[in-house]
Legacy VTK file of the C-alpha trace (Angstrom):
# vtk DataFile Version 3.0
C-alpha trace
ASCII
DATASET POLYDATA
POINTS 403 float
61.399 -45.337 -248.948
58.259 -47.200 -248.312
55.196 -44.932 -249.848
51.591 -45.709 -248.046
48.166 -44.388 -248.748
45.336 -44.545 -246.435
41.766 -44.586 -247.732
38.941 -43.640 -245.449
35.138 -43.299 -246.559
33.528 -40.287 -245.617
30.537 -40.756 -243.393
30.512 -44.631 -244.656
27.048 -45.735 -243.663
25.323 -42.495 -245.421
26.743 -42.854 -248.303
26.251 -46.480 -248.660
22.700 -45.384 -247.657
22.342 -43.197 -250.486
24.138 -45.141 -253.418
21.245 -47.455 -253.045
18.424 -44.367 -252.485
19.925 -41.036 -254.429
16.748 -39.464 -252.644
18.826 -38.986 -249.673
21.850 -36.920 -251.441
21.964 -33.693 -249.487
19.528 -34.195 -246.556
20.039 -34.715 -243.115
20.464 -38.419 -242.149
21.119 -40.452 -239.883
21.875 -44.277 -239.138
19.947 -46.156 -236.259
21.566 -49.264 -234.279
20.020 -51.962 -234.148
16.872 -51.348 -232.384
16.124 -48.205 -233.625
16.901 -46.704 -230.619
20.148 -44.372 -230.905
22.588 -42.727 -233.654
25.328 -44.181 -235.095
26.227 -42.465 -237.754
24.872 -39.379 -239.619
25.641 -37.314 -242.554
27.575 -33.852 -242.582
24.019 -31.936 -243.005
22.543 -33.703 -239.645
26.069 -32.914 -237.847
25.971 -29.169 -238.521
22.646 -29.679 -236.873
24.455 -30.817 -233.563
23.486 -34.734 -233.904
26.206 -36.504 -232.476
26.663 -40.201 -232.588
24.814 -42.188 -229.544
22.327 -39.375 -229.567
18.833 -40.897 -228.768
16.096 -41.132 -231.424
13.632 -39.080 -229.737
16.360 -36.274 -228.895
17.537 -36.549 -232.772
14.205 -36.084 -233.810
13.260 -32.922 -231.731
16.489 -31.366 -232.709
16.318 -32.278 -236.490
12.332 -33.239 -237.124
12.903 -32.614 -240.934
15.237 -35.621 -240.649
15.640 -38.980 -242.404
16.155 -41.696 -240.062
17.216 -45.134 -241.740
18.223 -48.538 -239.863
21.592 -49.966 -239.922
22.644 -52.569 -243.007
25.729 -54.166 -242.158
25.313 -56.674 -244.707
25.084 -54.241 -247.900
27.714 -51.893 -246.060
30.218 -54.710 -246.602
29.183 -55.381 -250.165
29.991 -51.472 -250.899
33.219 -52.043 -248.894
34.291 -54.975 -250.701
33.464 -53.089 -254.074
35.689 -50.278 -252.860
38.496 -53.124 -252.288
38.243 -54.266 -255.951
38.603 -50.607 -257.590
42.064 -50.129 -255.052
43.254 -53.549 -256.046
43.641 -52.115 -259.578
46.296 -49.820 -257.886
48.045 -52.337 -255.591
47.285 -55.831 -254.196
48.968 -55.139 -251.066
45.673 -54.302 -249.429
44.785 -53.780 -245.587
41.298 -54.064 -244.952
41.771 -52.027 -241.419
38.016 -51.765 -240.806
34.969 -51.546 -242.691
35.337 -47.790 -244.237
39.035 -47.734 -244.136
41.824 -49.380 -245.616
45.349 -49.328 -246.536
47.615 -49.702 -249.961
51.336 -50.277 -250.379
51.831 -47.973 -253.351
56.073 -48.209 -252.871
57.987 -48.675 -256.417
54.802 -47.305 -258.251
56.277 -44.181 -260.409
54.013 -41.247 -260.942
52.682 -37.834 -259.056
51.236 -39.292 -255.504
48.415 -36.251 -256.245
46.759 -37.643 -259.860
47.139 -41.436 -258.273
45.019 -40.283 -255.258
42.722 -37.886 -257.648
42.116 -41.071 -259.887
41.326 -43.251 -257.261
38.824 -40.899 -255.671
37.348 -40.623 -259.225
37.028 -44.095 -260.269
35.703 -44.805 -256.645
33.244 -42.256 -256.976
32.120 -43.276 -260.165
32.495 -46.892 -259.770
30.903 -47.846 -256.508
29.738 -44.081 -255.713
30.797 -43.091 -252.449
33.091 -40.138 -251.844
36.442 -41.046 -250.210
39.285 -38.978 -248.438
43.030 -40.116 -248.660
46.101 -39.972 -247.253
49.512 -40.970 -248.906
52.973 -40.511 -247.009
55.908 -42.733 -246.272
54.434 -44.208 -243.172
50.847 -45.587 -242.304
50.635 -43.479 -239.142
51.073 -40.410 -241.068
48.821 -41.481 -244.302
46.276 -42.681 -241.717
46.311 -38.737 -240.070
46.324 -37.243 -243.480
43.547 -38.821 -244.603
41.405 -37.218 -242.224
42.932 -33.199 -242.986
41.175 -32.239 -245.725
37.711 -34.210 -245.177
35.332 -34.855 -246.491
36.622 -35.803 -250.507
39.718 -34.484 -249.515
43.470 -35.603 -250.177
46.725 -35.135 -248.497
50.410 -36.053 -249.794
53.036 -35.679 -247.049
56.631 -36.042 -247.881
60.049 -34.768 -246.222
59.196 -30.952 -247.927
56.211 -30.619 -246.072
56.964 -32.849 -242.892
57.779 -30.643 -240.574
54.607 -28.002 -241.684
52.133 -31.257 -241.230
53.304 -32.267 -237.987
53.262 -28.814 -236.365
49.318 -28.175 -236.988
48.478 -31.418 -236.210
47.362 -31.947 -232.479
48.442 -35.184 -230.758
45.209 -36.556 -230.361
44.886 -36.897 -233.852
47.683 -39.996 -233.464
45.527 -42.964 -233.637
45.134 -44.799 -230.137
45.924 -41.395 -228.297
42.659 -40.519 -226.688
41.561 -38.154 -223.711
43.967 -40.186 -220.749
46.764 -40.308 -223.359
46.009 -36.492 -223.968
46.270 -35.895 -221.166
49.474 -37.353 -220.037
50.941 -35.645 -223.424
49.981 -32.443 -222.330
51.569 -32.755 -218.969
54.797 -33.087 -220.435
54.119 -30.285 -223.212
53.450 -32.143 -225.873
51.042 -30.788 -228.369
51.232 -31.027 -231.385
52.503 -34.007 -233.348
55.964 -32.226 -233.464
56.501 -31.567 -229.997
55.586 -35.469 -230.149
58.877 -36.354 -232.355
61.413 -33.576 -230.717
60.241 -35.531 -227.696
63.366 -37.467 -226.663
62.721 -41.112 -227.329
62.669 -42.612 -224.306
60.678 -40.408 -222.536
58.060 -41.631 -225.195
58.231 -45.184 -224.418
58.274 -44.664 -220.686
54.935 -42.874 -221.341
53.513 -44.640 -224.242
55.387 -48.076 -224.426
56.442 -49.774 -227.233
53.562 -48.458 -229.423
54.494 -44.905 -228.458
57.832 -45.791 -229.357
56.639 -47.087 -232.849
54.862 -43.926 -233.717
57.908 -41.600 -232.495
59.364 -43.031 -235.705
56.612 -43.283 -237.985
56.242 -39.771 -237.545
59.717 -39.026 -239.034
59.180 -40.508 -241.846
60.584 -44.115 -240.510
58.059 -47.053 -241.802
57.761 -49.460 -238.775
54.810 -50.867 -239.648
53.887 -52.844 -242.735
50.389 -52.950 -244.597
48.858 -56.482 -243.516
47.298 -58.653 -245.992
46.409 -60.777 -243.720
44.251 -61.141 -240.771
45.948 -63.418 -237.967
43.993 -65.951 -235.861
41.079 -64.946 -233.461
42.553 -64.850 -230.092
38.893 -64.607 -229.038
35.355 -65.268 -231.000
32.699 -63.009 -229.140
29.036 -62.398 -230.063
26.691 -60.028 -228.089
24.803 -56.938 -228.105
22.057 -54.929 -226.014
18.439 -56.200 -225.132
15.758 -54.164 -226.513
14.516 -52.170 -224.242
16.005 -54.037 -221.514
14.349 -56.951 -220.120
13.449 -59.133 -217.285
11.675 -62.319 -219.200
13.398 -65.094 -218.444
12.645 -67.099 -221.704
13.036 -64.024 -223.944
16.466 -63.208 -222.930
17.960 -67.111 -223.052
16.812 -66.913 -226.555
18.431 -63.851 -227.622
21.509 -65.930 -225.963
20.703 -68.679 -227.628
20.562 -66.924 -231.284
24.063 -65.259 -230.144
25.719 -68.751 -229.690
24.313 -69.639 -233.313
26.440 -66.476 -234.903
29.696 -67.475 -232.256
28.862 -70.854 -234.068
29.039 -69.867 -237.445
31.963 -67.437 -237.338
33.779 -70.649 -235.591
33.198 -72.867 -238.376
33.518 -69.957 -241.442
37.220 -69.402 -239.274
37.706 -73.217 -238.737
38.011 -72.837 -235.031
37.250 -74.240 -231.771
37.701 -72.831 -228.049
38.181 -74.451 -224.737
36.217 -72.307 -222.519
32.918 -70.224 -223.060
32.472 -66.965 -220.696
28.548 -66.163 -220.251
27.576 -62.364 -219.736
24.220 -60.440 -218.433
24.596 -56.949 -218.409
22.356 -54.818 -215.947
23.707 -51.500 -216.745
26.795 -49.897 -218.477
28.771 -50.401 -214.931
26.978 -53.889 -213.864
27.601 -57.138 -215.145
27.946 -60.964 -214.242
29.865 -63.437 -216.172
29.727 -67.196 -215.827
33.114 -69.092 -217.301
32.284 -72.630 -218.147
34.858 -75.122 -219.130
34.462 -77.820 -222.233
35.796 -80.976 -221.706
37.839 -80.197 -224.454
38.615 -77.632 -227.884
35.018 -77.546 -229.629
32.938 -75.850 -232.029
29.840 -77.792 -231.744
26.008 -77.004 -230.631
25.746 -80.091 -229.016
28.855 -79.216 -226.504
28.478 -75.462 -226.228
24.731 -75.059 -225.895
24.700 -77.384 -222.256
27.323 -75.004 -221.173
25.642 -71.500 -222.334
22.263 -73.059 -220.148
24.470 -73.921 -217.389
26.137 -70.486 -217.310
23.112 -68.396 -217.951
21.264 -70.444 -215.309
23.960 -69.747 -212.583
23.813 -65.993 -213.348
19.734 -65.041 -213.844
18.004 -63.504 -211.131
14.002 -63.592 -211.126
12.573 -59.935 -211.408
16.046 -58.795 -212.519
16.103 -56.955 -215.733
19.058 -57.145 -218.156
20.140 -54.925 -220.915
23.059 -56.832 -222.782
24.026 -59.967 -223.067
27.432 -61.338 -224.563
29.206 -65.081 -225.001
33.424 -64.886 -225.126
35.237 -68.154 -226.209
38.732 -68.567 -225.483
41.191 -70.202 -225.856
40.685 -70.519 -229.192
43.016 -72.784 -231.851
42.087 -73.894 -235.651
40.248 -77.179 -235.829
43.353 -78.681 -237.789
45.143 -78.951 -234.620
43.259 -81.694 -233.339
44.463 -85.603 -234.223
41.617 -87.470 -235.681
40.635 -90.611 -234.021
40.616 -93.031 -237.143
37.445 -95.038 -234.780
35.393 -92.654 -234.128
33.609 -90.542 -236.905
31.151 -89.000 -234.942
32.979 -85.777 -234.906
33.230 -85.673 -238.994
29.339 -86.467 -239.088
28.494 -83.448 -237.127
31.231 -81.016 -238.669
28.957 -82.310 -241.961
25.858 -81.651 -240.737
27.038 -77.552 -239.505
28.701 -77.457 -242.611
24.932 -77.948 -244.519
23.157 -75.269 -241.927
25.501 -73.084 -242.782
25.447 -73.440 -246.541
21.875 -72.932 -246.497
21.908 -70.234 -243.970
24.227 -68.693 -246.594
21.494 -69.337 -249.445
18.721 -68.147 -247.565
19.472 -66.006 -244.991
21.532 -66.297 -241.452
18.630 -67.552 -239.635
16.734 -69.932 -241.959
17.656 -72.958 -240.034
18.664 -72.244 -236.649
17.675 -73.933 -233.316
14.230 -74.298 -231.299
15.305 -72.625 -228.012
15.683 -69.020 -229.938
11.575 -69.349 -230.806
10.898 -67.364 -227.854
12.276 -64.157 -229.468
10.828 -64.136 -232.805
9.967 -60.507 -233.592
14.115 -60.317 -233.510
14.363 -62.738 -236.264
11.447 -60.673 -238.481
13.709 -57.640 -238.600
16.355 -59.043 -241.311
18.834 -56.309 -240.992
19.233 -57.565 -237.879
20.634 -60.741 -238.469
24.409 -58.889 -239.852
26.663 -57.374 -237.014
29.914 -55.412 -238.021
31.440 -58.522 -236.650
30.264 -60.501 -239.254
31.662 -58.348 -242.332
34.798 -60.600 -243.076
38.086 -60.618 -243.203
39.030 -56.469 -241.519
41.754 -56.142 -238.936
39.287 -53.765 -236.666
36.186 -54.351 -235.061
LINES 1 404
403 0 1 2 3 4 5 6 7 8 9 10 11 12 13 14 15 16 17 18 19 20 21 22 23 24 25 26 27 28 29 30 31 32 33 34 35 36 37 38 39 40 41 42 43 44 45 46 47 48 49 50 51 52 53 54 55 56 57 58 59 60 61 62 63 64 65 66 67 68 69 70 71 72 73 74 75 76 77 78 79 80 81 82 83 84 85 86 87 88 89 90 91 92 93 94 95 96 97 98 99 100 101 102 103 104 105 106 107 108 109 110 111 112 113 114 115 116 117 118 119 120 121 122 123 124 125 126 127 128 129 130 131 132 133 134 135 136 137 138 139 140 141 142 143 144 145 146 147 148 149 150 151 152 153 154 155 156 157 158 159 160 161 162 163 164 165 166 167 168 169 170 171 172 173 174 175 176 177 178 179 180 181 182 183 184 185 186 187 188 189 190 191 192 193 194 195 196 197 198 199 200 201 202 203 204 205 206 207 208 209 210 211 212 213 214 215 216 217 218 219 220 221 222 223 224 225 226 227 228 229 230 231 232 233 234 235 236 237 238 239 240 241 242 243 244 245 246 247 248 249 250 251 252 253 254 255 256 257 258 259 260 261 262 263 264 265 266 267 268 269 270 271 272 273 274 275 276 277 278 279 280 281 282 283 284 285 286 287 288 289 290 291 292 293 294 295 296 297 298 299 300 301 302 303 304 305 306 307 308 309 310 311 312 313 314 315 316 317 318 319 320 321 322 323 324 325 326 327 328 329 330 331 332 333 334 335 336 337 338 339 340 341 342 343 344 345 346 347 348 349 350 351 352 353 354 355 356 357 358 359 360 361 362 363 364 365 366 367 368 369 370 371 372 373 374 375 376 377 378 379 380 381 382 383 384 385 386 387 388 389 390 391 392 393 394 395 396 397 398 399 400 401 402
C-alpha cells in the first residue's frame, strides 16, 4: 500500500513575511498584489478581522487600520519554498512540488509511526527554515491532500483503513480538490455530501457526472492510489505572461511597453525551458468580462525577439482603440515544442549567434536583476521597472506543477 503525505504551508506569504521581519509575529497582516492595490493573502489575526483575499486596500484598511500591509515577494517566497524542499528531501526524494506552499512526498516502504515522521518534519521545518506547516499522510494523495487542511493551522492528520470511514463522513465534498460551487452543486442534487456519500456513490454515476477525474477520486477515496507523486514537471503546452494595468489605462505608449516588458519574461521562461512556439495570441483587457485578442502566426517555431516582437506590434496595433482604456494585458504562445526538435541548417549560423547573444542577457539578467538589460520600447513605463518586487511573478518560481 502506497503511503503519501501532503505538506501545505500555513498562510505561506505571512510567514515568509515574517521569517525575514519577526516584528510581524502575531499582528494582523496582509499581502498586497502587485500594485498595491488589493489582498492576497493575510494572516489568521487579519482573517478573524473579516479581511478576505481580493479585498481592496482602502476597504482593508478601514476595517483593520491597526494593520500591517506589506507588498508581494515572489522571488524570496520561492527561496523559502525551495528551503522547505531541501528539509523534506531528507525524508524522501520522491518530491512533488504541486505549487508554491504545497507539496507532496512518497513516504511508501519507510518503517516507523506516520505521527512522529509528520511531528519531526513540522519541527525541523519550523526550526530550519521557520515557517509553520500542516500535513497530511494517508494511502492516497487525494486524501493526504484533504487531511492536510483538517487540523490547520500546524496541524497533522494520519488517515488509514481504522479511521477511513470516520474521515470521510465529516468531510464535505467540496473539500475534494477541483470540486467547487457548480460541482457542489451538481453533488448535492444527487445527495451527495459528504465525502462518503461521494464513495457509496455507485461508480458510474460518478463518471457520468464528474468524468474520468471524478472517477479517479471515487477510488482514491477508498484507499486505492491512482495517482502517483510527480517528480517531474512535463512540457509547457502553453508559455503565457500577463497581468493587470495599474490603475487602468488609456496611454497608448505606456501600455505597449508594459506589453513589451511581458514579451521579455515569455522570452526568458522560453529560453530557461528551451522552447519555441508557432503562434503568439495578443490580449487587451477592458474589464473582467471584455477582452480582444489578436493571434499572429510566425513563419515558423521561434523563441527570438527579433521574430516575436514584429508580431506583438502587429497584434497590439490591430486591437488598440484611441481613448479606450485597458486594464490587463496578456501574450499566449502556442504551439509550443523544445528547441531540440528543430534540424540545424549546417549553412546558416545565424540562429546559433542569436540563441548566444539571449543566452548572455539572460545570464546577466540573472546576475543583476530580471530587467538589467532589457529592450528600448519598455522605456515608456519606467516607474514599473523601479519597483523590484515587481519584476518576479508566481509564474516565474520554477519548476511547480500549479500555477
Amino acid at each position: 500500500m502506497k503511503t503519501i503525505a501532503h505538506i501545505d504551508a500555513d498562510c505561506f506569504y505571512v510567514s515568509c513575511e515574517r521569517v525575514r521581519d519577526s516584528s510581524l509575529c502575531g499582528r494582523p497582516v496582509g499581502v498586497l498584489g502587485n500594485q498595491g492595490a488589493c489582498v492576497i493573502a493575510r494572516s489568521y489575526e487579519m482573517k478573524e478581522r473579516g479581511i478576505t483575499v481580493a479585498t481592496p486596500i482602502w476597504k482593508a484598511k478601514k476595517i483593520c487600520p491597526d494593520g500591517i500591509y506589506v507588498k508581494r515577494d515572489f522571488a524570496w517566497y520561492g527561496a523559502v519554498s525551495k528551503a522547505m524542499h531541501k528539509v523534506l528531501r531528507r525524508y524522501s526524494d520522491v518530491l512533488e512540488f504541486y505549487s508554491v506552499d504545497e507539496c507532496f512526498l512518497d513516504l511508501t516502504g519507510i518503517d516507523g509511526s506516520w505521527e512522529e515522521m509528520a511531528l519531526s518534519m513540522q519541527r525541523d521545518i519550523k526550526e530550519e527554515v521557520g515557517i509553520p506547516v500542516s500535513i497530511g499522510i494517508a494511502p492516497t494523495r487525494s486524501l493526504a491532500k484533504i487531511g492536510s487542511d483538517k487540523n490547520k493551522p500546524f496541524g497533522i492528520s494520519v488517515v488509514d483503513q481504522s479511521n477511513l470511514d470516520e474521515f470521510l463522513k465529516t468531510t464535505p465534498v467540496e473539500e475534494i480538490c477541483g470540486v467547487g460551487r457548480r460541482l457542489r452543486r451538481r453533488l448535492h442534487s444527487i445527495g451527495v455530501r459528504s465525502c462518503l456519500d461521494y464513495v457509496r456513490t455507485p461508480r458510474r454515476t460518478i463518471k457520468k457526472l464528474l468524468f474520468k477525474p471524478g472517477e479517479e477520486v471515487w477510488y482514491e477515496l477508498q484507499g486505492k492510489s491512482l495517482l502517483p507523486v510527480r517528480t517531474v514537471r512535463p512540457q509547457r503546452q502553453v508559455v503565457s505572461r500577463g497581468g493587470q494595468i495599474p490603475g487602468h489605462s488609456s496611454d497608448k505608449n505606456y501600455i505597449f511597453a508594459l506589453v513589451m516588458r511581458n514579451l521579455e519574461r515569455l522570452l526568458e521562461a522560453l529560453l530557461r525551458y528551451e522552447l519555441e512556439i508557432l503562434k503568439l495570441q495578443v490580449v487587451l483587457q477592458k474589464s473582467r468580462d471584455k477582452y480582444y485578442s489578436s493571434l499572429q502566426v510566425l513563419p515558423d517555431y521561434s523563441s527570438e525577439f527579433d521574430v516575436l516582437a514584429p508580431a506583438v506590434r502587429k497584434g497590439f496595433d490591430a486591437l488598440f482603440n484611441l481613448g479606450a482604456s485597458y486594464g490587463a494585458i496578456h501574450l499566449i504562445g502556442a504551439p509550443v515544442r523544445s528547441v531540440h526538435f528543430k534540424q540545424l541548417n549546417l549553412f546558416d549560423h545565424g540562429d546559433q549567434r542569436k540563441r548566444k547573444i539571449y543566452e548572455v542577457k539572460h545570464l546577466i539578467n540573472a546576475k543583476f536583476g530580471m530587467f538589467a538589460l532589457r529592450s528600448a520600447t519598455t522605456a515608456d513605463a519606467n516607474e514599473i521597472f523601479r519597483d523590484k518586487n515587481s519584476d518576479h511573478e508566481i509564474c516565474d518560481i520554477e519548476g511547480k506543477f500549479c500555477f
